[in-house]
C-alpha positions in Angstrom: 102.3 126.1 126.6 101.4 126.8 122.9 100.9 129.9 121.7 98.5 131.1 118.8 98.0 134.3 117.3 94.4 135.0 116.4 94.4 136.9 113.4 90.6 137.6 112.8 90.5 139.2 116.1 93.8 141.7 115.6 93.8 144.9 113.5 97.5 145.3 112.6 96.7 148.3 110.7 95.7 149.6 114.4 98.2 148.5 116.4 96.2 145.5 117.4 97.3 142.4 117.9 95.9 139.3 119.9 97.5 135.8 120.9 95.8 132.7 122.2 97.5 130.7 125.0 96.4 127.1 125.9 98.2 125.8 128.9 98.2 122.2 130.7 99.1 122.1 134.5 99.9 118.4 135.7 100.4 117.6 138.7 103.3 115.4 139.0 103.7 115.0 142.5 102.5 112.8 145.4 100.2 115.6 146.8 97.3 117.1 146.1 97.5 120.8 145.1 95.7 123.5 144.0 96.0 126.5 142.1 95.4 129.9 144.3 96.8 132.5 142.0 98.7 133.8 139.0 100.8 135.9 137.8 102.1 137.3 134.3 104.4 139.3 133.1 104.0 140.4 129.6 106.2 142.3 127.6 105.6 143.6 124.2 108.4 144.1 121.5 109.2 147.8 122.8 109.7 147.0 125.8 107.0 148.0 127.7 105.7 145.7 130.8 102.0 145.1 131.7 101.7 142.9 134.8 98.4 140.4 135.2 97.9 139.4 138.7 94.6 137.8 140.2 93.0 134.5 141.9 93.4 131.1 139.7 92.6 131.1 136.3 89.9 131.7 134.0 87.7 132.5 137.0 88.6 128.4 138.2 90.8 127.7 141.0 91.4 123.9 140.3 92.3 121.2 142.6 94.6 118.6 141.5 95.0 115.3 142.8 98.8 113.1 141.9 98.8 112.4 138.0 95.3 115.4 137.1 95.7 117.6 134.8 94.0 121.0 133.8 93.6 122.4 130.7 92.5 126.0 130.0 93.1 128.4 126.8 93.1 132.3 127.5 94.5 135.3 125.6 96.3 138.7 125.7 96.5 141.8 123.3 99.6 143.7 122.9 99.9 147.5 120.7 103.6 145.4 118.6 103.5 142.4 116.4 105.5 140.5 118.9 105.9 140.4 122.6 107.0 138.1 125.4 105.3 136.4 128.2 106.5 135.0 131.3 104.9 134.4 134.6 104.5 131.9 138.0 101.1 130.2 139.3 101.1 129.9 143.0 99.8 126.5 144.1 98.5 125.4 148.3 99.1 122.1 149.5 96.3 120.2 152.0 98.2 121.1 154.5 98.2 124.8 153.5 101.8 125.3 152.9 102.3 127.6 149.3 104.8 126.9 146.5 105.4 129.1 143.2 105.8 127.3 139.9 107.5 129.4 137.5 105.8 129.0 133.6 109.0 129.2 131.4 109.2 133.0 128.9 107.8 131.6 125.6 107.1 134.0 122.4 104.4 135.6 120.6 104.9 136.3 116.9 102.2 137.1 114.2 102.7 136.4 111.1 103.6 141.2 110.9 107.0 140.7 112.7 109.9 140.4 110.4 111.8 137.6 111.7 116.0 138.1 112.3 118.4 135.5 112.7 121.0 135.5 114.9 
């Protein structure tokens, strides 16, 4: 998961700001799987929580066979120079049978946020 933030599309001066996410799913077990749905849970730097739900990802619901990978880069706005993002993508088996995969909390932070060490 890396992270961007896209300054020529946010208007800090508006409360505007906008990330970039790129994101590689491997498939690193014997079976094939594929993605069904996803889930986000994004929370900007006041606390506030706006939840994404839907089927795959960027309109694609790919099928991965042992040892494929899919790549895919989407974005999100948020009204705070920094925010948080956390989520899970549920994946099918062949045989049917549905596991979650949880995708790890990981930062966004413009270059507007004053940054405190702790």
């Amino acid at each position: 998961m890396r992270p961007f933030y896209l300054d020529d599309q946010s208007e800090p001066d508006e409360g505007h700001y906008v990330w970039a996410y790129h994101v590689e799913i491997v498939n690193d077990g014997n079976e094939q799987v594929q993605l069904r749905t996803r889930y986000w849970r994004i929370t900007d730097a006041l606390g506030r929580v706006q939840e994404v739900r839907g089927p795959g990802v960027v309109g694609e619901q790919p099928v991965l066979d042992p040892g494929d990978a899919f790549e895919y880069t989407s974005g999100t706005p948020l009204p705070t120079p920094s925010g948080i993002m956390a989520g899970v993508y549920q994946m099918e088996l062949a045989t049917g049978e549905q596991f979650d995969v949880e995708i790890p909390a990981f930062s966004l932070d413009s270059p507007h946020q004053a940054v405190n060490l702790n």
